[in-house]
N, C-alpha and C positions, 0 to 999 in steps of 0.2 A: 106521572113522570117527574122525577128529581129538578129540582131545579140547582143542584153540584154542578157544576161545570169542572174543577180538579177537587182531586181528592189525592189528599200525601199523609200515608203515616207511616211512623218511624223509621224515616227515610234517612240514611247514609251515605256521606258522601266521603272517600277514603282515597287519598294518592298516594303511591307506591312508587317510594324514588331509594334506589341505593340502599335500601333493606330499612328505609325509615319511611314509617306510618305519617300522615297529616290526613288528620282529621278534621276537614272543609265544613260539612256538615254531620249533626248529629240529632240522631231520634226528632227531626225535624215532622211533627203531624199539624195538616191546618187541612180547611177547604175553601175555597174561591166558590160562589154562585154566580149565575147566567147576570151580568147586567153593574156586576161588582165595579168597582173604581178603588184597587187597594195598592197602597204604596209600603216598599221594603228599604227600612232604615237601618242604617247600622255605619261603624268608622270603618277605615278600607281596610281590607282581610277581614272581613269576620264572616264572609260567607254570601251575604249576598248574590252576588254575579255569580258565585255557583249555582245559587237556588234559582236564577233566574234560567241559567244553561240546561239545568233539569226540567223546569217547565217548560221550557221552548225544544225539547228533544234535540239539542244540541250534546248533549251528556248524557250517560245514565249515570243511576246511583248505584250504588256497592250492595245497597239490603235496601230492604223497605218495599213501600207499596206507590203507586203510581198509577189514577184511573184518571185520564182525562175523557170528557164526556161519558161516563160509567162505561169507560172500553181500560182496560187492564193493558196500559205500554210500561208495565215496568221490565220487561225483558224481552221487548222485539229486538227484531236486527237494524244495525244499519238504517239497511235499506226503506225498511219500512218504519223507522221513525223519520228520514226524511219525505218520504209519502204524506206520514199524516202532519207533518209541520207543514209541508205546503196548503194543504187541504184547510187546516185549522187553525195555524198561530201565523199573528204579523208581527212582524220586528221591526221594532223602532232604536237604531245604535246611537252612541254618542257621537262618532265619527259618520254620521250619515252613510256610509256604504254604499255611495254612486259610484257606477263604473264610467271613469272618464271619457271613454269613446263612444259612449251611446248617450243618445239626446233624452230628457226627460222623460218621452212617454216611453221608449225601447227599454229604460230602467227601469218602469213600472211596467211594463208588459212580460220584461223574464222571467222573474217567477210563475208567471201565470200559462208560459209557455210550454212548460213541463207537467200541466195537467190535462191529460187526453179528452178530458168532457170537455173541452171550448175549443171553438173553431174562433178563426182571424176576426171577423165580424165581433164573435160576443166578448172576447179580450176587448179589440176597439173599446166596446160599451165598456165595459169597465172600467177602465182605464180615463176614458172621457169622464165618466161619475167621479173617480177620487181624483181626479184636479180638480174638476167643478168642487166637489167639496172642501178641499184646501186654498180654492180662489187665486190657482196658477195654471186654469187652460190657456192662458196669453204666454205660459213661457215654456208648452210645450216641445216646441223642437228648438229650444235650449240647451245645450252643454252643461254638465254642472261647474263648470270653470268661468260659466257667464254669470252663473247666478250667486249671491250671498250666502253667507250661512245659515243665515235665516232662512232663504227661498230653499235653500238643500234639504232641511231639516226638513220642511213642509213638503216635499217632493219626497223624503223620504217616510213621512207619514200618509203621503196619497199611495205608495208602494206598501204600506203594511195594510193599506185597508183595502185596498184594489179586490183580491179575492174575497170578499165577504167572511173572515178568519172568526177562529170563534171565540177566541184571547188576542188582545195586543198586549208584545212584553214590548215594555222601554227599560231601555238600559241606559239610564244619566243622559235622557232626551234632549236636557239645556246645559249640557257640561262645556260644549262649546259656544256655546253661544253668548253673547252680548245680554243686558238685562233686558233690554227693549224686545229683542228676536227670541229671549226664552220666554216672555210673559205670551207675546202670539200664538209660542207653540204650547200653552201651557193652557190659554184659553181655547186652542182647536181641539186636544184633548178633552178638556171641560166637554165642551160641545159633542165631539164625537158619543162622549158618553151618556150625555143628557136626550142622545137618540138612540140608545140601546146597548152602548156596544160595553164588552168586559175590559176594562183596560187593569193591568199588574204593569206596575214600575219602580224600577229602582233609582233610589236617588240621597244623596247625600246632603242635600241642597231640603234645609226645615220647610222655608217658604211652599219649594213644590211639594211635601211631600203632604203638609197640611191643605191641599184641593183635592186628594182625595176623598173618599168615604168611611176610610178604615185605614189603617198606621200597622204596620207589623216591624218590630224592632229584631234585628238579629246581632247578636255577640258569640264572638267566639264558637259560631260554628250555631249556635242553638237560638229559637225566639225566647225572647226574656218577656216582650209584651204583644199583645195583639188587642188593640182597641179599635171604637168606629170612632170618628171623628165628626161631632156635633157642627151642625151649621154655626150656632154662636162663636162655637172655640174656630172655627174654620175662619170668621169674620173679625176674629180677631187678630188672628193671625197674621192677615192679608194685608188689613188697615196699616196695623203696628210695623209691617215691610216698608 
């Protein structure tokens, strides 16, 4: 069995406004593997948070190829790239994405509610695990208007892991946040990943982008660089922050 978890080549990404072309992404090829930790660099506009929208079947692309877990979504519907994004990918936004009227665990239990394989009980369990994991079962039936941004961000990374997903994308995870509340959310990441899990994020912020494992630079729509990022260069990084 592959151990690919995405596969993209020569992927396009093209918007059609008023009879003019922009070209978001272009001839974009990489692969992501089961267990990866890679971060998407680049200055604003140059494509990023597009490529992140394609991977998270938020978007399609215009041409190109798109196999997540060697299954071929470069041209389902709808319907059915919402299906398998619930099934498969967690999202971690910049702006946290709590819906203010429901308390902590009812915001980590929605997504999971729209999967017919879990009955009331085995949501519960879940849900109980990714705050045990993010070390906020005490502000479970919290509001998030009670909580900090810090405590949001972390509620909303017990929300992207709740389903056992088989990518987490972060889209600028500490772009809100203070230095102190982005380095916690920067080591539960660490952590999360140091127990298996794939994480892809975007980030324009050098510090986060260097605890990854691997850097991919995007310009102008295209990757310019794709490296892995050595422990030494990672430790030097951190220090020199």
């Amino acid at each position: 069995m592959s151990n690919t978890l995405i596969k993209l080549e020569n992927i396009q990404k093209i918007f059609f406004t008023d009879e003019v072309e922009t070209h978001a992404l272009s001839d974009i090829t990489l692969t992501i593997d089961k267990g990866e930790y890679v971060s998407i660099s680049g200055p604003s506009g140059c494509g990023k948070s597009t490529l992140l929208s394609l991977l998270g079947l938020l978007d399609a692309s215009t041409e190109g190829l798109y196999q997540l877990a060697e299954h071929d979504v470069s041209n389902i519907s709808k319907r059915e790239r919402a299906r398998i994004r619930n099934m498969e990918i967690g999202f971690i936004f910049q702006s946290f994405n709590l819906i203010s009227d429901l308390d902590v665990e009812e915001n980590i239990e929605l997504p999971l509610t729209y999967r017919k394989d879990l009955n009331k009980a085995q949501r519960k369990t879940m849900v109980d695990n990714a705050l045990a994991k993010v070390n906020m079962s005490h502000r479970a039936k919290h509001f998030p208007s009670q909580l900090s941004g810090g405590q949001q961000q972390r509620i909303a990374v017990a929300r992207a892991i709740a389903g056992n997903p088989s990518i987490i994308l972060a889209d600028e995870p500490t772009g809100n946040l203070d230095s102190k509340n982005a380095e916690a959310v920067m080591e539960l990441l660490d952590l999360l990943h140091a127990e298996g899990a794939t994480i892809c994020m975007v980030t324009h912020d050098p510090r986060s982008a260097q605890r990854a494992a691997r850097n991919i630079d995007i310009l102008d729509g295209q990757v310019i660089s794709d490296k892995p990022l050595s422990k030494e260069n990672k430790s030097n990084t951190i220090v020199a922050a």
